[in-house]
C-alpha positions in Angstrom: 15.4 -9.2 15.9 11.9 -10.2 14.6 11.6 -6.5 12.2 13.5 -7.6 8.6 13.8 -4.1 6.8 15.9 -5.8 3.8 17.4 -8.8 2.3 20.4 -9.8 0.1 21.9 -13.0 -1.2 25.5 -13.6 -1.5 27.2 -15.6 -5.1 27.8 -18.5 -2.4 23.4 -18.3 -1.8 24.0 -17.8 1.2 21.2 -15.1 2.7 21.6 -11.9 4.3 19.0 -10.2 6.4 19.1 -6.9 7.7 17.1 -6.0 10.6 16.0 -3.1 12.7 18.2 -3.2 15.8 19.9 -6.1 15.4 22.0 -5.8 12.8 22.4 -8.6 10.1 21.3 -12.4 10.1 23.5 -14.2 8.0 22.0 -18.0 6.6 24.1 -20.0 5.3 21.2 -23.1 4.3 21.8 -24.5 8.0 22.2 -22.1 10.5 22.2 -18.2 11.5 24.8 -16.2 12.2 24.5 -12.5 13.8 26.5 -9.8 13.0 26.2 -6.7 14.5 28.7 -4.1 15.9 30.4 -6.4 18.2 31.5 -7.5 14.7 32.6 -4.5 13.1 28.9 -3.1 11.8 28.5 0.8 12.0 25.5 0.5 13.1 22.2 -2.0 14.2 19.6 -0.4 12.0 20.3 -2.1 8.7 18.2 -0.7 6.1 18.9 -1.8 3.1 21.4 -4.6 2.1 22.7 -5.1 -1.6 25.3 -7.3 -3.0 27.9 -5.9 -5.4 29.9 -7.8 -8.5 32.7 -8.1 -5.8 30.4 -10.6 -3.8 31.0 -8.0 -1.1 27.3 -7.2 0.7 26.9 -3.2 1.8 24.7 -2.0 4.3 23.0 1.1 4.8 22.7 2.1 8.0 21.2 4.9 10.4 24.9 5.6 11.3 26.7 5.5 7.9 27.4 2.6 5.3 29.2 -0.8 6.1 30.7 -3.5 3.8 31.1 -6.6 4.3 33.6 -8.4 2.6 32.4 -12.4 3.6 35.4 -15.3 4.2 36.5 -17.3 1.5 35.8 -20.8 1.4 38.6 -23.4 2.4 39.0 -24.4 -1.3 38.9 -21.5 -2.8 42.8 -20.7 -4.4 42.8 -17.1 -2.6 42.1 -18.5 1.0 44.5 -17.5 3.3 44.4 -16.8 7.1 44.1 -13.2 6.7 40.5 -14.2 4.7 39.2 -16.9 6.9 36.9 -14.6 8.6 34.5 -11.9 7.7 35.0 -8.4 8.0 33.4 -4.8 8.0 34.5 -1.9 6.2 32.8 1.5 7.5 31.9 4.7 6.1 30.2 7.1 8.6 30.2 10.8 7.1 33.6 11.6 8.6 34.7 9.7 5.1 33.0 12.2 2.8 29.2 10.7 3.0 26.5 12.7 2.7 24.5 12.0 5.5 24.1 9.7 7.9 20.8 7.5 7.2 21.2 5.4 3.8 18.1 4.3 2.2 19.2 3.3 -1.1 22.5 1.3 -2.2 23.3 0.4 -6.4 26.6 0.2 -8.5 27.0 1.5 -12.0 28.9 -0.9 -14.5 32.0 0.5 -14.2 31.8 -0.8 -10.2 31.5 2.5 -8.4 29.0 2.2 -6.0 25.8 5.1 -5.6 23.8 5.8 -2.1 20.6 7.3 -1.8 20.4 9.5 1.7 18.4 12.3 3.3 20.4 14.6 1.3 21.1 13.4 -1.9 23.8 11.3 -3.5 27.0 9.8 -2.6 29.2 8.2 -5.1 31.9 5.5 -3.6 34.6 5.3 -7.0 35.8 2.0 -7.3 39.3 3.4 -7.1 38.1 4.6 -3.7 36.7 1.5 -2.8 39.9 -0.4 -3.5 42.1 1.9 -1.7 39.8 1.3 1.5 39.8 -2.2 1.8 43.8 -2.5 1.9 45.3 -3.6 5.7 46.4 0.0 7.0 44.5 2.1 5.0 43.9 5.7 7.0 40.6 6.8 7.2 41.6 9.9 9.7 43.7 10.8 6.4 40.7 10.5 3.3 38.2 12.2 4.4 36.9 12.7 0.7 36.5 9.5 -0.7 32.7 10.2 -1.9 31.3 12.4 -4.6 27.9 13.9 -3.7 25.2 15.0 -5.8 22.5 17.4 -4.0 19.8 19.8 -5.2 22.6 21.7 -6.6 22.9 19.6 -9.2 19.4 19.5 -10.2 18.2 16.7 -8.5 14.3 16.7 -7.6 14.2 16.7 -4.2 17.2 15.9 -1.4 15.8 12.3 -0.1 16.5 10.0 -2.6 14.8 6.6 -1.2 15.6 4.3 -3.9 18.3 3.4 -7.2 17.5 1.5 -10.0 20.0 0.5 -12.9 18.5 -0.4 -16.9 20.3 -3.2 -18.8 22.5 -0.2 -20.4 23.6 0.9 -17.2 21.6 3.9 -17.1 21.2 4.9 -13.2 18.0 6.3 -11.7 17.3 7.9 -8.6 14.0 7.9 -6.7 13.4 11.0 -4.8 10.1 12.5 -3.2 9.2 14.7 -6.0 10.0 12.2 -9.0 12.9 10.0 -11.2 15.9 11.8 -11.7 17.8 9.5 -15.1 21.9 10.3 -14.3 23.3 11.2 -17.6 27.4 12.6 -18.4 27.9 15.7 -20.5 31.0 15.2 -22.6 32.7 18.8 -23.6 35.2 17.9 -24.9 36.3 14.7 -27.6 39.2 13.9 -25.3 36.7 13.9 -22.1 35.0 10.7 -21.1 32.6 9.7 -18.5 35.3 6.7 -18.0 37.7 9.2 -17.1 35.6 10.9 -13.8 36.1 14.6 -15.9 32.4 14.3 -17.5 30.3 16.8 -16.4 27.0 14.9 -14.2 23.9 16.2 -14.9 20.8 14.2 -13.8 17.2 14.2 -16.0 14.0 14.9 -14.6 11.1 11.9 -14.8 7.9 12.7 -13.0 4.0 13.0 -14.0 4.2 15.8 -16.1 6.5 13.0 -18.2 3.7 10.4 -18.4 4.3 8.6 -14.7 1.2 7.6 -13.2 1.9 10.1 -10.3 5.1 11.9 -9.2 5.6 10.0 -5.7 6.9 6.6 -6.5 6.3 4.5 -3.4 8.2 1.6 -4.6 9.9 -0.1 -7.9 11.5 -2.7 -9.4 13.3 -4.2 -12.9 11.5 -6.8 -14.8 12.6 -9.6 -16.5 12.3 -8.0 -20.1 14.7 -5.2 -18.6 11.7 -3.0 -17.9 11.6 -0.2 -14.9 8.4 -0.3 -12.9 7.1 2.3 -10.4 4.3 1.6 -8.4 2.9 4.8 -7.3 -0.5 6.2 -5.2 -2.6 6.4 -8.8 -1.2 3.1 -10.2 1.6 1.5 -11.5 4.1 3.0 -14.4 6.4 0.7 -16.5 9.5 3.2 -18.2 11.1 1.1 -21.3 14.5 2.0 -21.0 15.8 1.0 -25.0 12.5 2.7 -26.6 13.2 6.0 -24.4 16.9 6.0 -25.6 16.1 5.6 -29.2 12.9 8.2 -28.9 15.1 10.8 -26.3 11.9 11.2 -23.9 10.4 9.1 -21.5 8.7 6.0 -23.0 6.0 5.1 -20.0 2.9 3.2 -20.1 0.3 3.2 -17.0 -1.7 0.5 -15.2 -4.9 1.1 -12.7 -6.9 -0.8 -10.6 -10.3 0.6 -9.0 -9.0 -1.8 -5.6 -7.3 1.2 -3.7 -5.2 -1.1 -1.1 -2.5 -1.8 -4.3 -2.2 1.5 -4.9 -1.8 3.1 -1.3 0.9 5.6 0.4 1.2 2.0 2.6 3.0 0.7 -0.2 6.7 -0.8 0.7 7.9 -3.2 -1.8 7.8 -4.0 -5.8 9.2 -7.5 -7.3 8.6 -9.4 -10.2 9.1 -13.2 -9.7 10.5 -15.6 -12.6 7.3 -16.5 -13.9 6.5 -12.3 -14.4 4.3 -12.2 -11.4 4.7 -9.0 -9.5 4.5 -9.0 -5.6 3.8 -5.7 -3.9 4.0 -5.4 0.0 2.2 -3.2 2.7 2.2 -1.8 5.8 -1.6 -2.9 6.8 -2.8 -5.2 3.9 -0.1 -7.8 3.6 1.0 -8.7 0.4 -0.5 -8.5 -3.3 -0.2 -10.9 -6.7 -0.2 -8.3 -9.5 -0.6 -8.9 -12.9 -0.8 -6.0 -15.3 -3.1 -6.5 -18.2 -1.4 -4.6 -21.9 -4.7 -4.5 -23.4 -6.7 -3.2 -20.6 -4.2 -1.1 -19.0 -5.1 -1.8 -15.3 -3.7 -4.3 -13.1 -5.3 -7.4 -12.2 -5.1 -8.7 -8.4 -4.4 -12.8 -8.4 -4.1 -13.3 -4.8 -3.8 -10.6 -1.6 -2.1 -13.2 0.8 -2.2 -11.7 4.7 -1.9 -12.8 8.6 -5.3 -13.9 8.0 -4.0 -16.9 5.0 0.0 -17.5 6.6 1.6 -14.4 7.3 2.6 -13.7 11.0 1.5 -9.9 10.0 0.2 -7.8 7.5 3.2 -5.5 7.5 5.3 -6.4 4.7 8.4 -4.1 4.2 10.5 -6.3 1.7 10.1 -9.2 -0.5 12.7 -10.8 -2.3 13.0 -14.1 -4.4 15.9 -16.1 -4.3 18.1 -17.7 -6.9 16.4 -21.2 -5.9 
């Protein structure tokens, strides 16, 4: 399938590509391998891939989200039979998610994993998640194995197209309406947020806090640890360790007078090793950024499109790998 919605890499490098219709293209540095539901996928539509400390690669689907735990190498000390091959494990709603479209997949540091959907958040505990992949394990039976976080709990707005996690672990969710910064309420000395009992309570980011504008079309961590949100006025970086010691929002804003950049067309945010930053579109291909500290605007280095290399000027993810 030719439309590439995401990509992951696996700790082995090999590369993961997740397509619209035709499930996931696996390339392993010599060849592609398909998998889609004939495999054990919920679903074709992958949205969004990302790769967990487990080296297990999830998928966020139109039809619920799928693991995938890959084989183990013959000479690794765990192989056995039983891991020689790949496998999927699924969680349509009928296991406690949300809803059904997933647009956003991260894990916290304590290895639960967090999905953004069309109505809100669903957290997968790592408990959960260990229970699930053991031979047997009843679905029909744990129907509850999520947490979910809605507009009940204060959170801007119920799509939340996008996670990001800051070098403390601090989680933030990208929503229509703004950042929402999850943060645990400890009542007690003998309650912890390690313990599940802490009371979730999520913090509100958005213009009126010093972003740029309040509809974050994409985003990205830098090397420096920095959160960047590239929205339809211009970009905003959020420093994580000066808004913890200050208790508000530390954020700094970059324009640029060349409107393409800085477009509701707007897909993709990276930052490469050498600190350039890449943004993708849906009609202008794809920009070299450079943000300027001095100036505060954003300089343009290149605007690479089907007219200079790319086979089209739709770009809906970039990603860098480790080589």
């Amino acid at each position: 399938q030719s439309q590439v919605y995401s990509i992951a890499q696996g700790p082995d490098g090999t590369l993961y590509f997740g397509t619209l219709g035709g499930g996931i293209s696996v390339f392993n540095g010599q060849k592609f391998e398909n998998l889609t539901t004939r495999e054990g996928l919920i679903d074709n539509a992958a949205y969004v891939l990302f790769t967990d400390s487990r080296g297990s690669i999830w998928v966020g689907t139109g039809a619920g989200l799928s693991r995938y735990i890959p084989p183990l190498p013959l000479n690794s000390k765990d192989f056995s039979i039983s891991n020689s091959k790949g496998r999927f494990i699924n969680y349509p709603v009928e296991t406690g998610l949300l809803r059904k479209r997933v647009m956003a997949i991260h894990e916290d540091l304590k290895g639960n994993i967090w999905v953004g959907t069309y109505g809100g958040i669903s957290m997968l505990p790592t408990e959960n998640i260990s229970a699930s992949e053991k031979p047997g394990f009843d679905f029909s039976k744990n129907q509850n194995l999520f947490r979910n976080f809605t507009m009940r709990e204060e959170l801007l707005d119920s799509v939340v197209s996008g996670i990001q996690r800051d070098n403390a672990g601090n989680m933030y969710f990208i929503t229509r309406r703004g950042i929402n910064k999850l943060n645990y309420l400890k009542r007690k000395e003998n309650v912890s947020s390690e313990s599940g009992k802490a009371v979730i309570y999520f913090n509100k980011i958005t213009d009126k806090d010093g972003l740029a504008d309040y509809r974050v079309l994409s985003h990205c961590k830098d090397n420096l640890g920095n959160l960047w949100f590239l929205t339809p006025k211009g970009m905003s970086k959020l420093d994580p360790s000066a808004s913890q010691s200050l208790g508000r929002p530390v954020i700094k804003n970059y324009f640029s007078e060349d409107k393409r950049v800085f477009s509701r067309n707007n897909y993709c945010l990276v930052q490469d090793k050498k600190a350039n930053f890449w943004a993708g579109t849906v009609d202008a291909g794809m920009f070299k950024l450079q943000p300027d500290d001095n100036t505060q605007s954003v300089n343009i280095i290149d605007n690479i499109t089907a007219r200079n290399g790319l086979p089209t000027d739709f770009v809906w993810e970039i990603f860098e790998d480790r080589e």
